[in-house]
MOPAC internal coordinates of N, CA, C and O (Angstrom, degrees):
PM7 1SCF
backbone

  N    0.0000 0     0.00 0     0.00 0    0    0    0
  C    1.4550 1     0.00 0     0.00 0    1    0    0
  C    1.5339 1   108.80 1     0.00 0    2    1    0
  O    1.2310 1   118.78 1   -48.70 1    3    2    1
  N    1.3433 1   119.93 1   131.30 1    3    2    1
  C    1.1785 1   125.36 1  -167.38 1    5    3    2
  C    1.7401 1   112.03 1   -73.22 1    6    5    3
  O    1.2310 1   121.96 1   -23.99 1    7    6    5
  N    1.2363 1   113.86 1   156.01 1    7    6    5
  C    1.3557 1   113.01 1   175.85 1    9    7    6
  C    2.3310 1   116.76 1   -64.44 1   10    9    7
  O    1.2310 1   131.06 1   -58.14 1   11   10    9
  N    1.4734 1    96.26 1   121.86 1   11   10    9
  C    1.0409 1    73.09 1   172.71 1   13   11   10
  C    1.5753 1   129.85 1   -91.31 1   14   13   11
  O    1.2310 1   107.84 1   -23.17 1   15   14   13
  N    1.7763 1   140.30 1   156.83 1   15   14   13
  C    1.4987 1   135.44 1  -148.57 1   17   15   14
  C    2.0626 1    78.77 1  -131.29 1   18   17   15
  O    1.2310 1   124.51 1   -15.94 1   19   18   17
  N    1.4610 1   108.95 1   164.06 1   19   18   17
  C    1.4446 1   116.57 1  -171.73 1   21   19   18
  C    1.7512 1    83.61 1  -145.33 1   22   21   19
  O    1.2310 1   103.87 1   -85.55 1   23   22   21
  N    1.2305 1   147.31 1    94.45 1   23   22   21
  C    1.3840 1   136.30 1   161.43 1   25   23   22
  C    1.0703 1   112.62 1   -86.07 1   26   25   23
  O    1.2310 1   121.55 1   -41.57 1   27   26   25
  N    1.6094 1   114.65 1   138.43 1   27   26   25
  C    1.2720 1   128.22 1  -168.38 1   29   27   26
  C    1.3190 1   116.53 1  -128.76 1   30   29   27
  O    1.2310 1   114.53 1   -87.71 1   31   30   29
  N    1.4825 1   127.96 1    92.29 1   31   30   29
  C    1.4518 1   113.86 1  -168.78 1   33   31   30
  C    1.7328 1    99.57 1  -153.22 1   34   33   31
  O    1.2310 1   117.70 1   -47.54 1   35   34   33
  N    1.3616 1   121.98 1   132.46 1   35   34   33
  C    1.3904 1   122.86 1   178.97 1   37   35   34
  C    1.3790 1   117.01 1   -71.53 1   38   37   35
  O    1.2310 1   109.87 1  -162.94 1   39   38   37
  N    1.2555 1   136.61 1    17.06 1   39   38   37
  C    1.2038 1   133.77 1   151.40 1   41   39   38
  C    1.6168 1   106.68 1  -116.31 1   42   41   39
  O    1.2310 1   133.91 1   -46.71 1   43   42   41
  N    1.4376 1    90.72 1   133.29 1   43   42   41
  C    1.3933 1   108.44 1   178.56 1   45   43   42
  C    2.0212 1   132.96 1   -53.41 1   46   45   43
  O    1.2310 1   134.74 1   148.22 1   47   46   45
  N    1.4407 1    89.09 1   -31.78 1   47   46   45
  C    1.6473 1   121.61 1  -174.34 1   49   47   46
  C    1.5650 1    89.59 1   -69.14 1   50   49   47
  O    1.2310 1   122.54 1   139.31 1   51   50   49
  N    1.4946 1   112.75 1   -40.69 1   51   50   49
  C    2.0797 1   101.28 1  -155.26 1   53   51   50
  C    1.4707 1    80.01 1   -85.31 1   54   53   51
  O    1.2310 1   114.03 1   139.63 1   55   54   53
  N    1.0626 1   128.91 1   -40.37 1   55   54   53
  C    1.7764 1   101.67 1  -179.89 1   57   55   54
  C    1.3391 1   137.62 1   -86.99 1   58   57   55
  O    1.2310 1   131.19 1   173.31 1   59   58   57
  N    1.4573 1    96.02 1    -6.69 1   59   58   57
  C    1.6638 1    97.74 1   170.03 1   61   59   58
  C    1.6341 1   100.16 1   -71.12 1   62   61   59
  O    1.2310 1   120.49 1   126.76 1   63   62   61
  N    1.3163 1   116.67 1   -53.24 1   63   62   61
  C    1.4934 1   132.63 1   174.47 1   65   63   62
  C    1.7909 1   108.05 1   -40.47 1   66   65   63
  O    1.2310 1   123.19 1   152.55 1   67   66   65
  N    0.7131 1   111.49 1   -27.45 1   67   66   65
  C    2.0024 1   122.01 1  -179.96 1   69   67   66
  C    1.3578 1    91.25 1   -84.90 1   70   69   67
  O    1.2310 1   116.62 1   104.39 1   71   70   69
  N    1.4481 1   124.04 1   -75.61 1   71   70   69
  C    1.3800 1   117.77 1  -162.98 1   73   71   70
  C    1.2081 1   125.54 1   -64.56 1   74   73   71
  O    1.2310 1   119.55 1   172.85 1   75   74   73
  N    1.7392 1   118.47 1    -7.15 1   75   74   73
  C    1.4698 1   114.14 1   167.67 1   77   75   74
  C    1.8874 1    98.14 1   -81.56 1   78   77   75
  O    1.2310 1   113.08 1   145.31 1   79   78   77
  N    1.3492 1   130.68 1   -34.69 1   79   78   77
  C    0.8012 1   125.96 1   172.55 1   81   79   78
  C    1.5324 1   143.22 1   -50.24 1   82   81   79
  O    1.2310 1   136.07 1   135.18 1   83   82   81
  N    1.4728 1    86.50 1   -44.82 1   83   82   81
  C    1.6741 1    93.65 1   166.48 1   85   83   82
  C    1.4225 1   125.73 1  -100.08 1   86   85   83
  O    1.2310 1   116.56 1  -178.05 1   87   86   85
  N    1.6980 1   124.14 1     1.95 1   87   86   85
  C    1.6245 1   115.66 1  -162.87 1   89   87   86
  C    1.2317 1    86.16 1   -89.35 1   90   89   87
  O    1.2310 1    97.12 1   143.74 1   91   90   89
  N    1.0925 1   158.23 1   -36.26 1   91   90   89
  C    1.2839 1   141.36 1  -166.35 1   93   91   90
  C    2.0243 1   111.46 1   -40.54 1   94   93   91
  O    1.2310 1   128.44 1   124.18 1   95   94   93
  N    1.5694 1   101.36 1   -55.82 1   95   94   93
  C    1.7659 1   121.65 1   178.38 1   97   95   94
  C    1.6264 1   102.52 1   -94.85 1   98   97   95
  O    1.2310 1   110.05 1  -173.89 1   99   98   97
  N    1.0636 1   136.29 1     6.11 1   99   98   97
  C    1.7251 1   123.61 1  -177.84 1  101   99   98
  C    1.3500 1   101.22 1  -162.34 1  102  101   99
  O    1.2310 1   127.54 1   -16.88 1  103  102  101
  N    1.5207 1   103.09 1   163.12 1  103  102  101
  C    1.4662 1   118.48 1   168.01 1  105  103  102
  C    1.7072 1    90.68 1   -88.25 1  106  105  103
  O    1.2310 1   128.54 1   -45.99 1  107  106  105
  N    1.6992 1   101.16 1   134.01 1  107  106  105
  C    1.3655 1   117.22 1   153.25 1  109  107  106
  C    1.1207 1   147.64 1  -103.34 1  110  109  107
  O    1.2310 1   115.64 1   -56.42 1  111  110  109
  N    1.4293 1   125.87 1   123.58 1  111  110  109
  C    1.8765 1    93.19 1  -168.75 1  113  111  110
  C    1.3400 1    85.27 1  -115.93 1  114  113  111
  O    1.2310 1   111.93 1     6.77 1  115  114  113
  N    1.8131 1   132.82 1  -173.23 1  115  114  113
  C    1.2645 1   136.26 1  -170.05 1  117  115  114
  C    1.1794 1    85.94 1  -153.03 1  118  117  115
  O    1.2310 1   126.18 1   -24.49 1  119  118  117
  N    1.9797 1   105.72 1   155.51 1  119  118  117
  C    1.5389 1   117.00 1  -179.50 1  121  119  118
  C    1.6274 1    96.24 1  -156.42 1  122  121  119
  O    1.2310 1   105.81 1   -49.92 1  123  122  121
  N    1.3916 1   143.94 1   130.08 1  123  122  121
  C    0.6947 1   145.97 1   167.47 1  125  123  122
  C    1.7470 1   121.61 1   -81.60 1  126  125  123
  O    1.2310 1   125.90 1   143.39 1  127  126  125
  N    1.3016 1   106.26 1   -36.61 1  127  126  125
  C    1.3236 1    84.76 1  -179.48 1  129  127  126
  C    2.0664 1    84.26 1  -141.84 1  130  129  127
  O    1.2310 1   130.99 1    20.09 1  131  130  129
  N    1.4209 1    96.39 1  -159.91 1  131  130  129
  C    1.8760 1    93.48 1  -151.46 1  133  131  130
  C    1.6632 1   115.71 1   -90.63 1  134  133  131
  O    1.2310 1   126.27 1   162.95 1  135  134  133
  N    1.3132 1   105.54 1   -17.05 1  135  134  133
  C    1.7880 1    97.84 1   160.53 1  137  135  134
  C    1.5197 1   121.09 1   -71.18 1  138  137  135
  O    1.2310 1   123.43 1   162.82 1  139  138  137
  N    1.5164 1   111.02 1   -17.18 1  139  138  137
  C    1.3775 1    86.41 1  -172.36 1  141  139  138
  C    1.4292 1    96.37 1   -95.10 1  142  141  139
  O    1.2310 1   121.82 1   166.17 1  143  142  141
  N    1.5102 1   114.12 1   -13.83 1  143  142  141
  C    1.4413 1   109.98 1  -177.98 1  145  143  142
  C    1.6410 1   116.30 1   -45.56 1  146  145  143
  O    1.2310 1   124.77 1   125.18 1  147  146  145
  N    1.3792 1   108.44 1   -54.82 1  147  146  145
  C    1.7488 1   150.12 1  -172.39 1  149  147  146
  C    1.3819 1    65.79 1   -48.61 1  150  149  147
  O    1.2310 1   119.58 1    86.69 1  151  150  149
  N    1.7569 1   118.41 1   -93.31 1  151  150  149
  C    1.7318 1   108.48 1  -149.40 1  153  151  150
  C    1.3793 1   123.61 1   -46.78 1  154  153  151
  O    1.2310 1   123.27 1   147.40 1  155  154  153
  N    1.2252 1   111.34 1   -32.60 1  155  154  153
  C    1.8984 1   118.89 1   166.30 1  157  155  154
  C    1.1733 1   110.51 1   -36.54 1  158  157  155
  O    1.2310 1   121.08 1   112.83 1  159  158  157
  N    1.3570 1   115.54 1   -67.17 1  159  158  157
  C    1.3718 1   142.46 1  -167.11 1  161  159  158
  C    1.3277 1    96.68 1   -49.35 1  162  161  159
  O    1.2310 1   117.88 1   115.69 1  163  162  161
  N    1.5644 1   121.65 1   -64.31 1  163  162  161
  C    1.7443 1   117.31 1   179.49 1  165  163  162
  C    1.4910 1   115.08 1   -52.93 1  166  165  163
  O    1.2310 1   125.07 1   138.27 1  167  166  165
  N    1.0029 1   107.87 1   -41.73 1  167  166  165
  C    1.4666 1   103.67 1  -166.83 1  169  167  166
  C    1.5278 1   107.88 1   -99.89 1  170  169  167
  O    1.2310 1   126.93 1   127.02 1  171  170  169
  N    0.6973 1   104.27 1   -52.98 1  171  170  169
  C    2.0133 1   100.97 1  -177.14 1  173  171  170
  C    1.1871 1   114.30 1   -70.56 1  174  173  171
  O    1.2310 1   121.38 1   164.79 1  175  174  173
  N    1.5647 1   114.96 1   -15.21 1  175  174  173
  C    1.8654 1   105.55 1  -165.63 1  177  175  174
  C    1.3560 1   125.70 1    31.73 1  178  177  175
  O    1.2310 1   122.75 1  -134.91 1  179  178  177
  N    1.1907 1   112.33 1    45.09 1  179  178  177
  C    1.7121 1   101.80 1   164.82 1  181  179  178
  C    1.4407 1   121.44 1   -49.70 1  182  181  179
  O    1.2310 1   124.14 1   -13.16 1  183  182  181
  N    1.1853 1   109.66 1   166.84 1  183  182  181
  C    1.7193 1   134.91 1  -156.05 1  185  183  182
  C    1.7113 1    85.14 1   -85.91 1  186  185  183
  O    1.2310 1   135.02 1   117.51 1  187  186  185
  N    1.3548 1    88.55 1   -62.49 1  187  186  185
  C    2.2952 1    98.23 1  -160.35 1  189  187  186
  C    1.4224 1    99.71 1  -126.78 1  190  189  187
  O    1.2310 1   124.41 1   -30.51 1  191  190  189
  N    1.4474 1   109.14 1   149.49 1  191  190  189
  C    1.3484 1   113.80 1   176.20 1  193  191  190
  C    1.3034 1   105.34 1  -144.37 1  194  193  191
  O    1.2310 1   122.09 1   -50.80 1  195  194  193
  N    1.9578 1   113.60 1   129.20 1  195  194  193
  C    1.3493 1   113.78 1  -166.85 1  197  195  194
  C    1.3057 1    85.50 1   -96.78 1  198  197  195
  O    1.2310 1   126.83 1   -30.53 1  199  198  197
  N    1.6691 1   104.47 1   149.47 1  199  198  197
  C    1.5960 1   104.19 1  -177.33 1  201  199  198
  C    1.3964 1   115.02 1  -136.17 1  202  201  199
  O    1.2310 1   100.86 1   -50.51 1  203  202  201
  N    0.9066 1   152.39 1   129.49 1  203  202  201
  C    1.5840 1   150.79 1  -170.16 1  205  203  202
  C    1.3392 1   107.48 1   -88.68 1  206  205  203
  O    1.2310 1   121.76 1   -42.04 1  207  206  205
  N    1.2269 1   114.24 1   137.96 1  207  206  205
  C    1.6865 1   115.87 1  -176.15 1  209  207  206
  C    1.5074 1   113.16 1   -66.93 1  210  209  207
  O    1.2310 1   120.02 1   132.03 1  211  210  209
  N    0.8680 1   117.56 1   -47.97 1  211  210  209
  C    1.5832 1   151.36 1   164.74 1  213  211  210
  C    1.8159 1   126.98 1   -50.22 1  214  213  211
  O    1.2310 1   123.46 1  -121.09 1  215  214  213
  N    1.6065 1   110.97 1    58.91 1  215  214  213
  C    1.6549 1    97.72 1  -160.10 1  217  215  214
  C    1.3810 1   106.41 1  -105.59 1  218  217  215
  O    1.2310 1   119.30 1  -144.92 1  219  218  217
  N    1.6769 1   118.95 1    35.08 1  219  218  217
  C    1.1981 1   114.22 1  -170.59 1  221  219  218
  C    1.5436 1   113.91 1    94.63 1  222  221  219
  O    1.2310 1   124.28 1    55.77 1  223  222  221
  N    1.2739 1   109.39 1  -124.23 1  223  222  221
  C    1.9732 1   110.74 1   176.35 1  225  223  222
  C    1.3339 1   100.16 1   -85.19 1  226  225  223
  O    1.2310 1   114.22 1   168.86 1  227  226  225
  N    1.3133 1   128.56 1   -11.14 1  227  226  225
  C    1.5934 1   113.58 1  -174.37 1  229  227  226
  C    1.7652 1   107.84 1  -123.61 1  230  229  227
  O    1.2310 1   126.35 1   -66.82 1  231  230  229
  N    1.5046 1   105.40 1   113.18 1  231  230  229
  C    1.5547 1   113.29 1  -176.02 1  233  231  230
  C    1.9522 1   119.17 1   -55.71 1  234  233  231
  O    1.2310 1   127.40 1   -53.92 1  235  234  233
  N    1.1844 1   103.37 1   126.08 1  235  234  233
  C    1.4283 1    89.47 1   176.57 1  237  235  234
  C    1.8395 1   122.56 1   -46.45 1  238  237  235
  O    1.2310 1   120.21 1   138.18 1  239  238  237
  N    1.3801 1   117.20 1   -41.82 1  239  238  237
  C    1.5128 1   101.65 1  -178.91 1  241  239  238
  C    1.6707 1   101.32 1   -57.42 1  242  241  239
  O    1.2310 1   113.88 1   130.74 1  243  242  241
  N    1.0958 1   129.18 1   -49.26 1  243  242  241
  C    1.4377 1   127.13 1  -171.82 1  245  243  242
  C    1.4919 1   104.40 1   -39.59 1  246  245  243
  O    1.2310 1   124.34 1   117.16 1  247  246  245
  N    1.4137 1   109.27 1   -62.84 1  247  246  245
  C    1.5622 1   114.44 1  -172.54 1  249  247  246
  C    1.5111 1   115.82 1   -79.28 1  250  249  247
  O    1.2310 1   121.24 1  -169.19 1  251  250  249
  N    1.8398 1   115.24 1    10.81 1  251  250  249
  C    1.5391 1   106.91 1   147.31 1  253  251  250
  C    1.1786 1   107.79 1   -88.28 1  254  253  251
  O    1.2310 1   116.67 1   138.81 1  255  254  253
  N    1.4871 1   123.94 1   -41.19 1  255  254  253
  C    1.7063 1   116.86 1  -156.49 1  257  255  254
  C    1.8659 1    93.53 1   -64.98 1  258  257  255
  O    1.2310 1   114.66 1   163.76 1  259  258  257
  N    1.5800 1   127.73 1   -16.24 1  259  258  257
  C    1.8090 1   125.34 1  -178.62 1  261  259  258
  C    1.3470 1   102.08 1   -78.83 1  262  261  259
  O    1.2310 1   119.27 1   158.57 1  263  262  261
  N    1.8487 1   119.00 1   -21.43 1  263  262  261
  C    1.5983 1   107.47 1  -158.48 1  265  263  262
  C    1.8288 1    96.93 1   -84.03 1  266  265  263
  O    1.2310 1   132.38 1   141.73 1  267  266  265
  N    1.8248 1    93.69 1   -38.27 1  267  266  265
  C    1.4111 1   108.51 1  -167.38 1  269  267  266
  C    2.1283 1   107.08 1   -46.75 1  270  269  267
  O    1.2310 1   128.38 1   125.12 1  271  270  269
  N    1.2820 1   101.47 1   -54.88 1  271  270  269
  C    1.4219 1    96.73 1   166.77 1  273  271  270
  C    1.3429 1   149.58 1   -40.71 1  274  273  271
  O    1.2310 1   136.80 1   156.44 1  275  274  273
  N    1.4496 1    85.07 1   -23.56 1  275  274  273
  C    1.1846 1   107.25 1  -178.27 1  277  275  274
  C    1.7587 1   105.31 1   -97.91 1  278  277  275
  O    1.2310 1   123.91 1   138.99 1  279  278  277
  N    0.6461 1   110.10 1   -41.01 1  279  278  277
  C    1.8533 1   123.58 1  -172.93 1  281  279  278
  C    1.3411 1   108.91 1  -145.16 1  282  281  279
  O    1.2310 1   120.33 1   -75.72 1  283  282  281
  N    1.4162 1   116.97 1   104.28 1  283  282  281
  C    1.6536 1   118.80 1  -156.38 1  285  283  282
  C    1.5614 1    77.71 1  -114.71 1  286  285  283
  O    1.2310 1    96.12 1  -129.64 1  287  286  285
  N    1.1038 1   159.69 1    50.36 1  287  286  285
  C    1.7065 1   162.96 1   128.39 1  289  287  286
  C    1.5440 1   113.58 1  -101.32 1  290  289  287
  O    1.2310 1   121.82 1   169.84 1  291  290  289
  N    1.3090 1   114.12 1   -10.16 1  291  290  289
  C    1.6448 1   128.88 1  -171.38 1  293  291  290
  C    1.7497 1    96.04 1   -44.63 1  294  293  291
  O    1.2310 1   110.80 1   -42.36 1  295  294  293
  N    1.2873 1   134.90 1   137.64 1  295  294  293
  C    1.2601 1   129.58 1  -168.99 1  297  295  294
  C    1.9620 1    78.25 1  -113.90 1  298  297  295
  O    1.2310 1   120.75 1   -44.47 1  299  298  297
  N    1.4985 1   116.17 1   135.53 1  299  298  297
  C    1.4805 1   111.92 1  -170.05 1  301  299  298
  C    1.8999 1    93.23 1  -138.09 1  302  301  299
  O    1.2310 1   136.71 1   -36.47 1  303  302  301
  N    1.4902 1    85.25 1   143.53 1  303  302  301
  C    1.6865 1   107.34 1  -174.89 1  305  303  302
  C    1.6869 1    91.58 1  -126.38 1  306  305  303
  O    1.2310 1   120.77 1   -49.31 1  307  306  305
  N    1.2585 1   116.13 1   130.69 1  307  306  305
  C    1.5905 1   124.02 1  -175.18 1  309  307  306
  C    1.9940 1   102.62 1  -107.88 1  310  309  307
  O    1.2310 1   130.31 1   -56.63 1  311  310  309
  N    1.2294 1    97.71 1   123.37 1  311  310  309
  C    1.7531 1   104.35 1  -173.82 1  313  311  310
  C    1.3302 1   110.18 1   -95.88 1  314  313  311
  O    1.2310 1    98.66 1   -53.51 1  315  314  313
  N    1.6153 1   155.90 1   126.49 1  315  314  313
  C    1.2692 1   142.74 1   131.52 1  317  315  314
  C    1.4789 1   115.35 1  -135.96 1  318  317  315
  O    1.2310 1   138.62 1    -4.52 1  319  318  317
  N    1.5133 1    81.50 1   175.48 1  319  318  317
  C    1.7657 1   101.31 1   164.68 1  321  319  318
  C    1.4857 1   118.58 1   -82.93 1  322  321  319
  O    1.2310 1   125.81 1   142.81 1  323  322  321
  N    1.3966 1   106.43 1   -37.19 1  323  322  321
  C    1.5773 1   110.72 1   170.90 1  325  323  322
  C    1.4199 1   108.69 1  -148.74 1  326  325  323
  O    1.2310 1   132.74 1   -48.77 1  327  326  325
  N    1.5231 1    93.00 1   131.23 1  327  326  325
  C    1.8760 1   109.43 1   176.78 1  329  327  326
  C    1.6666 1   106.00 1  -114.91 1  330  329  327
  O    1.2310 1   137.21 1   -47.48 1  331  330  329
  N    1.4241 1    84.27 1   132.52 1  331  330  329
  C    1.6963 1    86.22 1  -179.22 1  333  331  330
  C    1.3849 1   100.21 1   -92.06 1  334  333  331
  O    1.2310 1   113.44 1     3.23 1  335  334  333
  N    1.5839 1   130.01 1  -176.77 1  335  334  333
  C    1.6664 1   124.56 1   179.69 1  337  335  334
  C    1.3697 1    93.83 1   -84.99 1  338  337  335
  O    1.2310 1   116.54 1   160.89 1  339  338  337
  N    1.2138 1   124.19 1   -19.11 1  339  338  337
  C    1.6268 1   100.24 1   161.87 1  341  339  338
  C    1.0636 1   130.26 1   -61.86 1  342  341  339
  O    1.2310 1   116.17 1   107.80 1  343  342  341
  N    1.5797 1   124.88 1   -72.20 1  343  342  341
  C    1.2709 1   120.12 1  -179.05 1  345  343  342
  C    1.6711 1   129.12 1   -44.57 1  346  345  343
  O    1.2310 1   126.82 1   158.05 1  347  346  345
  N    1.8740 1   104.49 1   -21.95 1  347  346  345
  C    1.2302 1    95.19 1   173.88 1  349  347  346
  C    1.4575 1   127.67 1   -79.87 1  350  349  347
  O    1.2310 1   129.69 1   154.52 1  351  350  349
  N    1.5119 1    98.92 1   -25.48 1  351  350  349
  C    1.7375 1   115.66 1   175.54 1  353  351  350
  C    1.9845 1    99.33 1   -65.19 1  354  353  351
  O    1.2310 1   120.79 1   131.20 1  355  354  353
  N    1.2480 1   116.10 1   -48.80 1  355  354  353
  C    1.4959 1   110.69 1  -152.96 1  357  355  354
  C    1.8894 1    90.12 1   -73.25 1  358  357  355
  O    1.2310 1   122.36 1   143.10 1  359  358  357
  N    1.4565 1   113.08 1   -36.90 1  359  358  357
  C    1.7971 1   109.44 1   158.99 1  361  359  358
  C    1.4510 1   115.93 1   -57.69 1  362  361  359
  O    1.2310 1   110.22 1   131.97 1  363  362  361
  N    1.1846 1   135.97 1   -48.03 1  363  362  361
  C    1.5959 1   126.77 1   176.02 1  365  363  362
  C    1.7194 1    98.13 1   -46.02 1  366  365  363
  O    1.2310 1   125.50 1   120.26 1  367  366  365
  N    1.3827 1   107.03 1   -59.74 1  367  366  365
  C    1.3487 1   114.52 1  -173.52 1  369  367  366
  C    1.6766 1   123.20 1   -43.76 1  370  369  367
  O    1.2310 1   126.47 1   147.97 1  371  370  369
  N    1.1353 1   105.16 1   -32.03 1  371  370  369
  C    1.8049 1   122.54 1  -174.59 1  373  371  370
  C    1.9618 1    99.06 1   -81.68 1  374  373  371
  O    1.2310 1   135.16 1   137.35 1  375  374  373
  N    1.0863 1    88.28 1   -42.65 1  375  374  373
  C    1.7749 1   109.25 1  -167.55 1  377  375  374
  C    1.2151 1   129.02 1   109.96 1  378  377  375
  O    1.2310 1   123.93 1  -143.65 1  379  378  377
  N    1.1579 1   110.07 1    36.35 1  379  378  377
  C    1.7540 1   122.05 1  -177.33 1  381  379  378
  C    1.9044 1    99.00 1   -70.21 1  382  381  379
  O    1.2310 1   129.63 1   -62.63 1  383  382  381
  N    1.1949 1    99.05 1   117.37 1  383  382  381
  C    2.0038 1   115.58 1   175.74 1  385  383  382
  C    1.7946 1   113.29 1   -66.59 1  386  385  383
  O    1.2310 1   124.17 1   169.09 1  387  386  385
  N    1.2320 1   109.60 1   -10.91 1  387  386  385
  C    1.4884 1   123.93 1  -176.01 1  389  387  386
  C    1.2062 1   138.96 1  -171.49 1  390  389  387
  O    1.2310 1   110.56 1   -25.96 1  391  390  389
  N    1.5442 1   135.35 1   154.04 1  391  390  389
  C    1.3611 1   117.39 1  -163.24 1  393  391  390
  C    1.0930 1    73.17 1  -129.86 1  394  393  391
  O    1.2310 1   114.33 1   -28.00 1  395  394  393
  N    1.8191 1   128.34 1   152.00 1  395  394  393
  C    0.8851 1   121.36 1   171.98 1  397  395  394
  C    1.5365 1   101.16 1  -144.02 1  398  397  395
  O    1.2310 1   118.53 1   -54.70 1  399  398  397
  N    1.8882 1   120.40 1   125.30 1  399  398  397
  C    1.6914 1    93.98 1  -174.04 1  401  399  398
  C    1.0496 1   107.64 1   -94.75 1  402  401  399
  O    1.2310 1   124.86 1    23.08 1  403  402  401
  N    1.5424 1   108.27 1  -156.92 1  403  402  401
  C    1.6854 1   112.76 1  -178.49 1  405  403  402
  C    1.1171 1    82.36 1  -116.25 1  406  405  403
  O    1.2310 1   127.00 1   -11.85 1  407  406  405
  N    1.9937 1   104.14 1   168.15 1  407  406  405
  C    0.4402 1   138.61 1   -26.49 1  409  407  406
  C    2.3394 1   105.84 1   -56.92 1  410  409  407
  O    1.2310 1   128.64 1   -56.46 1  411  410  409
  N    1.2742 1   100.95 1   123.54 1  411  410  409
  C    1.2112 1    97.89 1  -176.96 1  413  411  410
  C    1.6186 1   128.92 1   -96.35 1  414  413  411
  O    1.2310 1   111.94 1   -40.53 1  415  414  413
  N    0.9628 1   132.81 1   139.47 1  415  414  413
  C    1.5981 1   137.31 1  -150.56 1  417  415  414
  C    1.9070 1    86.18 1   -84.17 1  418  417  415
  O    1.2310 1   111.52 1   -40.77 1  419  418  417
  N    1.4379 1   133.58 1   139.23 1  419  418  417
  C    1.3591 1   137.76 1  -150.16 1  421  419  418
  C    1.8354 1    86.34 1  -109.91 1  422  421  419
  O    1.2310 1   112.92 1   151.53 1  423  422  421
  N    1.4131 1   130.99 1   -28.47 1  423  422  421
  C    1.3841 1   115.08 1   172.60 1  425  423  422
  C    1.5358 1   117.04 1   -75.82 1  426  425  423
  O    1.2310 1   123.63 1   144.66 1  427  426  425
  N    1.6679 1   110.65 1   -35.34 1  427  426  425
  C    1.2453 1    96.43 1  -175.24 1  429  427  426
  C    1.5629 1   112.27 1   -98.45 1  430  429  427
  O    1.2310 1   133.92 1  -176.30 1  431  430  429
  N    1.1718 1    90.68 1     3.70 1  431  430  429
  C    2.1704 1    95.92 1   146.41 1  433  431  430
  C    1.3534 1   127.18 1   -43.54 1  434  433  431
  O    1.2310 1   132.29 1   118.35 1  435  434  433
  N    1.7491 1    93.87 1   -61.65 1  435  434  433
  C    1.4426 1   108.49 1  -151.51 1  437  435  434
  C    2.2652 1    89.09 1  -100.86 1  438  437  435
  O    1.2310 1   111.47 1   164.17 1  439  438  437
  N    0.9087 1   133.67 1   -15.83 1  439  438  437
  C    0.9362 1   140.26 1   141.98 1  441  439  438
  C    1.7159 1   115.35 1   -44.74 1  442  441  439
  O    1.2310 1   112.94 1    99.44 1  443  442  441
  N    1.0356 1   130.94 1   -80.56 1  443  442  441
  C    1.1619 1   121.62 1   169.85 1  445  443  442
  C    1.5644 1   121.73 1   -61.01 1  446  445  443
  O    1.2310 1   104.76 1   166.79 1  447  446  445
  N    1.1863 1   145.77 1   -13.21 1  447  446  445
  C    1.1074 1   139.03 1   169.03 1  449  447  446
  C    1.5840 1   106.08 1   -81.56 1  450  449  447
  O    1.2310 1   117.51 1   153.53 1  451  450  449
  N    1.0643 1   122.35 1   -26.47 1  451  450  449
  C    1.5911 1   138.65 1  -174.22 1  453  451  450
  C    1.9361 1    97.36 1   -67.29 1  454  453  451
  O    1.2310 1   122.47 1   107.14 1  455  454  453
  N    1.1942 1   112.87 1   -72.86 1  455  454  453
  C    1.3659 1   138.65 1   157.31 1  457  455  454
  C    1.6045 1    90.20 1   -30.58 1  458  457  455
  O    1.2310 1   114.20 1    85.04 1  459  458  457
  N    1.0363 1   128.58 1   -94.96 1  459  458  457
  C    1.8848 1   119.03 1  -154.97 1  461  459  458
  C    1.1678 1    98.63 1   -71.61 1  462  461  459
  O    1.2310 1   101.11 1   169.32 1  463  462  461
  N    1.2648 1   151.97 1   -10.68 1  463  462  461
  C    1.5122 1   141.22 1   136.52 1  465  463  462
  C    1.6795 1   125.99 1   -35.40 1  466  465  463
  O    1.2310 1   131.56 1   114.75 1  467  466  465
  N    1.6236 1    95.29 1   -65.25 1  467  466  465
  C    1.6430 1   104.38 1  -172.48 1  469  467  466
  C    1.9272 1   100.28 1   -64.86 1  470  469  467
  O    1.2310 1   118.38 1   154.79 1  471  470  469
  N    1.1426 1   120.69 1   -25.21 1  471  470  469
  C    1.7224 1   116.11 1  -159.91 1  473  471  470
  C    1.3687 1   103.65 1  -132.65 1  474  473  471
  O    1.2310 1   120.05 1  -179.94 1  475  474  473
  N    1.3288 1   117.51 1     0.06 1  475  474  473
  C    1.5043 1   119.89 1   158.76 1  477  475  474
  C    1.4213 1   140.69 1    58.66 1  478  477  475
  O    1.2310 1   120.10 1   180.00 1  479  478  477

């Protein structure tokens, strides 16, 4: 059974662009903004969830510390354009495995998600 991926990003384009990327090796689901993320999370239990810092009115660390409650094994990759040393420290702190910015290089995406998949 394939690994399942949860992408989380308020533009529609970066996740259609993810999910051609990853369905080939994973189940994908997509969420644009953070309730439907949360409902993913209940029901699908994905493995990893790429998440964008940036979800509009609701900050990505906020909407890890809601996923973590929900699924405290969630393996989490943090997405932006700009990380301040906060958000990356208060993500080390949650347990985010990677920061990854935009514009982001699509091998060492799927390279590193491959990597925090196989060793977790």
């Amino acid at each position: 059974m394939p690994h399942k991926i949860l992408i989380i990003d308020d533009q529609p384009r970066i996740c259609s662009l993810l999910e051609e990327v990853f369905k080939k090796d994973y189940e994908v689901y997509l969420a644009t903004e953070a309730n439907k993320a949360l409902e993913i999370i209940e029901t699908a239990q994905p493995d990893l969830a790429i998440v964008d810092m940036n979800l509009g009115q609701e900050s990505g660390v906020d909407l890890i510390e809601k996923m973590l409650e929900i699924k405290n094994d969630l393996l989490l990759v943090m997405l932006t354009g700009n990380y301040t040393p906060r958000h990356k420290e208060r993500g080390a702190e949650l347990g985010v495995k990677a920061f990854l910015e935009k514009p982001f290089d699509i091998i060492e995406m799927r390279s590193c998600i491959a990597s925090i998949l196989s060793n977790g």
